[in-house]
C-alpha positions as CSV (number, residue, x, y, z in Angstrom):
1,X,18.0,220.8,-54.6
2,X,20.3,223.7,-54.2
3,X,18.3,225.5,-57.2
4,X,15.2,224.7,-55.8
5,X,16.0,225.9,-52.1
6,X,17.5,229.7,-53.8
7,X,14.2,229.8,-56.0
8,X,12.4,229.9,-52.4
9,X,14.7,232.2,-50.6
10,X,13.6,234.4,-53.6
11,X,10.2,233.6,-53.2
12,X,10.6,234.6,-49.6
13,X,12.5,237.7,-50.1
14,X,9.3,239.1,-52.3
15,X,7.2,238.3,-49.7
16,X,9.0,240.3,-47.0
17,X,9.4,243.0,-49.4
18,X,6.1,243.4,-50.0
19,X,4.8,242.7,-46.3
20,X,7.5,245.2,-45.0
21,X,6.5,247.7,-47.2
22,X,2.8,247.3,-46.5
23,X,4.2,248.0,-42.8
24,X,5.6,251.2,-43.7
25,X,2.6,252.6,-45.8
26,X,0.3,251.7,-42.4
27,X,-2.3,249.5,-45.3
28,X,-2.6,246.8,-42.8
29,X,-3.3,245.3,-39.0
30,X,0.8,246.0,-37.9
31,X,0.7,243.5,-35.3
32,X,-0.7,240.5,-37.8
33,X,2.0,241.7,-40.5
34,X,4.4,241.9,-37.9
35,X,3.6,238.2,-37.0
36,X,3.9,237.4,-40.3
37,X,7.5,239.2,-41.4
38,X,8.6,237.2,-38.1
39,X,7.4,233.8,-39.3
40,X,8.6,234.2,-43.2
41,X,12.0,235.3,-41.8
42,X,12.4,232.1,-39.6
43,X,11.1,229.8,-42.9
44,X,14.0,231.7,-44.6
45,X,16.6,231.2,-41.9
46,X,15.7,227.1,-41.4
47,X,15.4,226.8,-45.2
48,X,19.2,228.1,-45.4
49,X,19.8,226.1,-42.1
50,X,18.6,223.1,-44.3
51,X,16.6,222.7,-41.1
52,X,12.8,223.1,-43.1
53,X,10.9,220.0,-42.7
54,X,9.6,218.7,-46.4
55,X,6.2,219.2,-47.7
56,X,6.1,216.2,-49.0
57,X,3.1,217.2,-51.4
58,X,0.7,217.2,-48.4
59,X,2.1,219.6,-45.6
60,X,1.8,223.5,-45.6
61,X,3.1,226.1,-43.9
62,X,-0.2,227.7,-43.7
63,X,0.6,231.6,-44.5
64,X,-1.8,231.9,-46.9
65,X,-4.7,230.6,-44.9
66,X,-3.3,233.1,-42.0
67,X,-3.2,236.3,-44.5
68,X,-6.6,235.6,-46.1
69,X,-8.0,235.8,-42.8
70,X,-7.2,239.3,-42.1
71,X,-6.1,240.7,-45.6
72,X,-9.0,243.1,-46.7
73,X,-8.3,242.6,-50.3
74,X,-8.0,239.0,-51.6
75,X,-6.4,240.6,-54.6
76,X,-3.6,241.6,-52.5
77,X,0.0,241.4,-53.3
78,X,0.8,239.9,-50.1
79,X,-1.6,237.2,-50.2
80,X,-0.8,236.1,-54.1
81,X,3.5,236.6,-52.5
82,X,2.8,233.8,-50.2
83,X,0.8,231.7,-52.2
84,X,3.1,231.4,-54.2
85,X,5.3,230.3,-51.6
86,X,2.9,228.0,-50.2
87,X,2.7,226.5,-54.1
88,X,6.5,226.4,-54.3
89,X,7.0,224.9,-51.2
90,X,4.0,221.6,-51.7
91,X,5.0,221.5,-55.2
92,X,9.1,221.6,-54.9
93,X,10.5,220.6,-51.4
């Protein structure tokens, strides 16, 4: 589990890196992204707190369907960043 659970945190890290420096470069609505940066840092911090509920193959955490409702390009970075945590997280824990 311990694998799983840094593979994540990775996972997670992109994410930020990319939202924070989408932030920076002024490409998107800064109060959504901000929302968003908040709510991928406190998935990281009760995923190290062992505190993350399970998916359980059936439960999300619904940050892609959030992005893709503001994003303007469904080709974005962001959006595939936490997708792929989405997939990660239904598929793994």
């Amino acid at each position: 589990m311990e694998a799983k659970k840094q593979e994540f945190l990775q996972l997670i890290d992109r994410a930020l890196e990319v939202g924070k420096g989408m932030l920076d470069a002024g490409d998107s609505p800064s109060e959504r992204l901000n929302t968003l940066i908040e709510q991928l840092q406190q998935i990281k911090a009760n995923t190290i707190s062992d505190r993350l509920e399970p998916s359980g193959g059936n439960v999300t955490l619904g940050l892609a369907r959030e992005v893709a409702d503001w994003i303007d390009n469904l080709d974005s970075p962001l959006l595939k960043a936490v997708g792929a945590i989405e997939m990660y997280y239904q598929q793994q824990l």
